[in-house]
DOKOL-362764 format. One record per residue (C-alpha): residue in one letter; x, y, z. Coordinates in steps of 0.05 Angstrom, whole numbers, padded with zeros to 5 digits, always signed. Layout:
AXYZ
...
//
This chain:
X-00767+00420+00198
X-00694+00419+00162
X-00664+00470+00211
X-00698+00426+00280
X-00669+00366+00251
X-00602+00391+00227
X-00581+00382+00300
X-00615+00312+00314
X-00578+00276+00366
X-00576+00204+00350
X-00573+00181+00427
X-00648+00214+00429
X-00670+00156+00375
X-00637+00105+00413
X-00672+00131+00465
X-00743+00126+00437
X-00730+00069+00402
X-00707+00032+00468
X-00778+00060+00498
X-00810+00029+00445
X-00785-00042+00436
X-00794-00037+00521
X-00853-00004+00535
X-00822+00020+00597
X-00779+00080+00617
X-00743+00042+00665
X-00725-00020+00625
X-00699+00021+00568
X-00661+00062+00613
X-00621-00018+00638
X-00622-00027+00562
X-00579+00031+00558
X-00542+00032+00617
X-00581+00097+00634
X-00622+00125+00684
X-00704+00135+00672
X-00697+00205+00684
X-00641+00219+00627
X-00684+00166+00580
X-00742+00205+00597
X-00710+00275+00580
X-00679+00254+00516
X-00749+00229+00495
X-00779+00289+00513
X-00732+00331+00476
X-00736+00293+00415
X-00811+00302+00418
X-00794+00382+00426
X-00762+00377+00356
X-00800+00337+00318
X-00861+00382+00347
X-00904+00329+00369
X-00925+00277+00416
X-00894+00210+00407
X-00894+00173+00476
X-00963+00174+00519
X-00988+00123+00587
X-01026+00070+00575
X-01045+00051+00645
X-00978+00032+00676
X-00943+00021+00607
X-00922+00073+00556
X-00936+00063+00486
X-00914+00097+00427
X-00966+00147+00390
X-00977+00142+00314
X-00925+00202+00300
X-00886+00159+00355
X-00888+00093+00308
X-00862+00132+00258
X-00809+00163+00283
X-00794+00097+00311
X-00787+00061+00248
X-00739+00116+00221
X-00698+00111+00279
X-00690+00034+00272
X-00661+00051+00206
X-00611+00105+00226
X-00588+00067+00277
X-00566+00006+00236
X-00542+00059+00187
X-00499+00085+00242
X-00480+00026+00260
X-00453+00003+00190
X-00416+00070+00185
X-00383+00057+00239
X-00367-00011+00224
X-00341+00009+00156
X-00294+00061+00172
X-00263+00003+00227
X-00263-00054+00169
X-00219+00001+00113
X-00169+00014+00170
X-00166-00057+00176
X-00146-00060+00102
X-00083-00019+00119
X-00066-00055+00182
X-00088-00140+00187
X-00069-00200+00167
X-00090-00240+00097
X-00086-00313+00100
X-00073-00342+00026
X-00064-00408+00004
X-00035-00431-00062
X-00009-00490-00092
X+00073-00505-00083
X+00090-00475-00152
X+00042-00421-00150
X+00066-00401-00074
X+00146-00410-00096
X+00131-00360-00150
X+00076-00316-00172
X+00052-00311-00099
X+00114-00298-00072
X+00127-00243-00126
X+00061-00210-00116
X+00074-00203-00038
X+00141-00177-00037
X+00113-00118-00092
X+00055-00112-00038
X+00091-00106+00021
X+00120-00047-00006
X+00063+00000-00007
X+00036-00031+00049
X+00079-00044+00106
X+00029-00050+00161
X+00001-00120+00131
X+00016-00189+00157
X+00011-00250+00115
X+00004-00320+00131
X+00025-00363+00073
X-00006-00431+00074
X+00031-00470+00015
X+00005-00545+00015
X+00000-00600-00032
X-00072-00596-00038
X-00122-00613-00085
X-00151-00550-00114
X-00221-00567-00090
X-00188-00570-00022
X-00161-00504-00036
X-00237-00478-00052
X-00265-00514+00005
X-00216-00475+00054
X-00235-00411+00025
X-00308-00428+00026
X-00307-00446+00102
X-00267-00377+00116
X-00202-00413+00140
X-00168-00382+00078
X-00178-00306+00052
X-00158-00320-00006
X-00132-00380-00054
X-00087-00375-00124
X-00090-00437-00157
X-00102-00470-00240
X-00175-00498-00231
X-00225-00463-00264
X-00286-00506-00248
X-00339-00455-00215
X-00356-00464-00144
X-00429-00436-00107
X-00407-00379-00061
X-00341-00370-00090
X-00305-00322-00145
X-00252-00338-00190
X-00219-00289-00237
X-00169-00299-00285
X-00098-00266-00267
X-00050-00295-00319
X-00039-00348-00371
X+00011-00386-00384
X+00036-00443-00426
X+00081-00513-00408
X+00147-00524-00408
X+00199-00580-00409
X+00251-00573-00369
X+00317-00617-00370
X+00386-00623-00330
X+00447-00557-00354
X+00471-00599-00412
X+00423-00637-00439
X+00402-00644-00512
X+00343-00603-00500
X+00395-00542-00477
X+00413-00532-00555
X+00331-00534-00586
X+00302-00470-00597
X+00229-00522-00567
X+00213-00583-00555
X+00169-00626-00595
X+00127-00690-00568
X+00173-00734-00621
X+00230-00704-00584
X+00204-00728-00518
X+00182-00789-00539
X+00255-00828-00517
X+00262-00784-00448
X+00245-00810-00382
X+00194-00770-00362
X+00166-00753-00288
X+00105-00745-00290
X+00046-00704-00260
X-00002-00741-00212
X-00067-00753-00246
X-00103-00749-00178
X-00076-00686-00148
X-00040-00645-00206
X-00100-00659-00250
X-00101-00593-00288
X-00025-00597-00316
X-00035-00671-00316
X-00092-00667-00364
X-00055-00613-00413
X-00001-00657-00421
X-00040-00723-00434
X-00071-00682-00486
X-00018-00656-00512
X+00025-00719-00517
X-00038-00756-00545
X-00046-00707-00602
X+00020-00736-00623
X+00010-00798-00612
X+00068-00807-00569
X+00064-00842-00510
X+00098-00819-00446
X+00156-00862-00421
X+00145-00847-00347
X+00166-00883-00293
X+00148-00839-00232
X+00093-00781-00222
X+00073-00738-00167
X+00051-00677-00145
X+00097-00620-00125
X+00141-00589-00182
X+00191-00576-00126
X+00200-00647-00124
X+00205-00656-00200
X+00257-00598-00197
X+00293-00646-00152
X+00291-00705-00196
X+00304-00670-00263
X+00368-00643-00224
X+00387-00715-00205
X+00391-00742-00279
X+00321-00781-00265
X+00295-00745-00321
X+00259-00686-00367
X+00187-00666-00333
X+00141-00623-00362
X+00119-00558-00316
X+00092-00498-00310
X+00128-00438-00342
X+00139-00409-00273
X+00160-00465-00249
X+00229-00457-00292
X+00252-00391-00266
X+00313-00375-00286
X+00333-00375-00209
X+00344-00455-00217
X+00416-00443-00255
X+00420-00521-00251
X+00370-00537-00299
X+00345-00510-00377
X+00281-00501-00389
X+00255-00495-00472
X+00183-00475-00501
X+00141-00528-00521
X+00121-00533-00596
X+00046-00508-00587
X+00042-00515-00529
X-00014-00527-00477
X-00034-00456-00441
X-00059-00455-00371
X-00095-00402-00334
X-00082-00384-00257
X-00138-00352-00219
X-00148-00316-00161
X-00206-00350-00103
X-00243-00312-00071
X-00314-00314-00029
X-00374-00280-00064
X-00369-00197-00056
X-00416-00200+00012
X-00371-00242+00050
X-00313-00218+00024
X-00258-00176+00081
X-00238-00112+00063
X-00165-00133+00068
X-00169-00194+00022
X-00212-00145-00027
X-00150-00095-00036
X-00098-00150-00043
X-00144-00175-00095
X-00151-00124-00134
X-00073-00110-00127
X-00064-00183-00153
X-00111-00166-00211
X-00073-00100-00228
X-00001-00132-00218
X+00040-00127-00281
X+00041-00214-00295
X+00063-00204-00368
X+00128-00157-00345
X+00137-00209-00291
X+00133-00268-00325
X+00191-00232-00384
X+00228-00214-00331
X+00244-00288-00308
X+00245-00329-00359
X+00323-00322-00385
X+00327-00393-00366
X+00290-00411-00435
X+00341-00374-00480
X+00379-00424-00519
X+00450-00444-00501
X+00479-00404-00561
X+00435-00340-00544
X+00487-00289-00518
X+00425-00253-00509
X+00431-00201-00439
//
């Protein structure tokens, strides 16, 4: 039986199994954009190696015999195993050549994002990426992912969502960052007593909630309460402020690269950590493109990358390279 079927011709099971769901020759044949003589040879030879019977009349109809029904059933299931081969091997070439549509908070998207695509676009040239950096909510963020607009989403909310994934890539802790010569520049950290006298700008409480909440905390531990007089929600924006002498704010670590020369940026004494994830849909719904840029993301060096650019915290009398 091995050596009839080691030459099994799958267009002979779409044949029969056409015949079958038909009952007719000729309608299998339109099915398949065939003639009824070709349908009827190929069913005839498959009967010739299998060694039976598995088509006979019934009146003007043909119906399949009992080998027939089984050979039918296995054929259903080659088929779609065909089919999924076939639609496989076109989904991984699609992980080499596509485009990945990722959304990410501003900070997130200015940095770590950024980072992570420039390192992939070198071993992968043939990808496109649409960036979609907005100042949304982070349940806005999972919603987009969750409806398929977005492939994938890196943002600081860890609160689980049905139908999603969301893995841990990095943590990181706050900073406070301050104008190039401020008092701050000459600490080693900053202390809540120490901010206590600053004007500080302030996170949003409705749409920066996560770094908004460390810091409440953090400050509150203290005692110390914040002397704020604006908040919002884009640390580009606070960058901008702290630069115009409206302020100190407190940010995220990557959010002081030491590619903003304008401004210092010093350690907080214990302080709050954050983590940033990764968002994904669950592993059946997930592309084959957004899987590999995932699992780059989770491979990607974040502890060499976050030493790498944080000179900006060194002290003013480091001489430090």
């Amino acid at each position: 039986m091995q050596t009839r079927l080691s030459n099994l011709d799958i267009r002979l099971l779409e044949s029969l199994v056409a015949v079958g769901d038909t009952g007719s020759y000729t309608r299998a044949a339109e099915e398949l954009y065939l003639t009824q003589p070709s349908v009827f040879r190929q069913v005839k030879k498959l009967e010739a190696q299998l060694g039976t019977t598995l088509v006979e009349l019934d009146g003007k109809r043909v119906r399949l015999t009992e080998a027939g029904r089984v050979a039918y059933q296995y054929g259903r299931r080659l088929l779609l195993l065909a089919e999924g081969l076939q639609t496989a091997v076109e989904s991984s070439r699609e992980a080499v050549f596509g485009t990945l549509i990722v959304g990410a908070t501003p900070s997130i998207g200015e940095f770590p994002l950024t980072s992570a695509i420039l390192a992939y676009h070198e071993e992968n040239r043939g990808i496109q990426f649409r960036v979609r950096v907005a100042l949304l909510h982070n349940a806005e963020l999972d919603q987009l992912v969750a409806d398929g607009s977005l492939d994938l989403a890196l943002h600081a909310h860890p609160t689980p969502r049905p139908g999603l994934v969301k893995e841990r890539l990095f943590t990181e802790p706050l900073v406070v960052i301050a104008p190039r010569g401020h008092r701050f520049e000459s600490l080693l950290n900053v202390a809540p007593n120490d901010l206590a006298p600053e004007p500080l700008i302030y996170h949003d409480p409705v749409d920066s909630t996560v770094v908004r909440s460390l810091e409440d905390e953090w400050l509150a531990r203290a005692g110390v309460k914040p002397n704020w007089w604006v908040a919002c929600n884009s640390d580009l924006v606070m960058r901008a402020l702290v630069r115009g002498g409206a302020g100190v704010a407190i940010v995220s670590e990557h959010s002081a690269r030491r590619q903003d020369a304008d401004l210092v940026a010093r350690p907080l004494v214990d302080s709050p950590m954050r983590d940033i994830f990764v968002v994904r849909r669950a592993a059946a719904e997930h592309s084959p493109l957004a899987s590999d840029f995932r699992e780059f993301l989770l491979r990607f060096d974040w502890e060499r990358w976050r030493a790498e650019g944080l000179a900006i915290m060194r002290p003013l009398h480091d001489t430090s390279s």
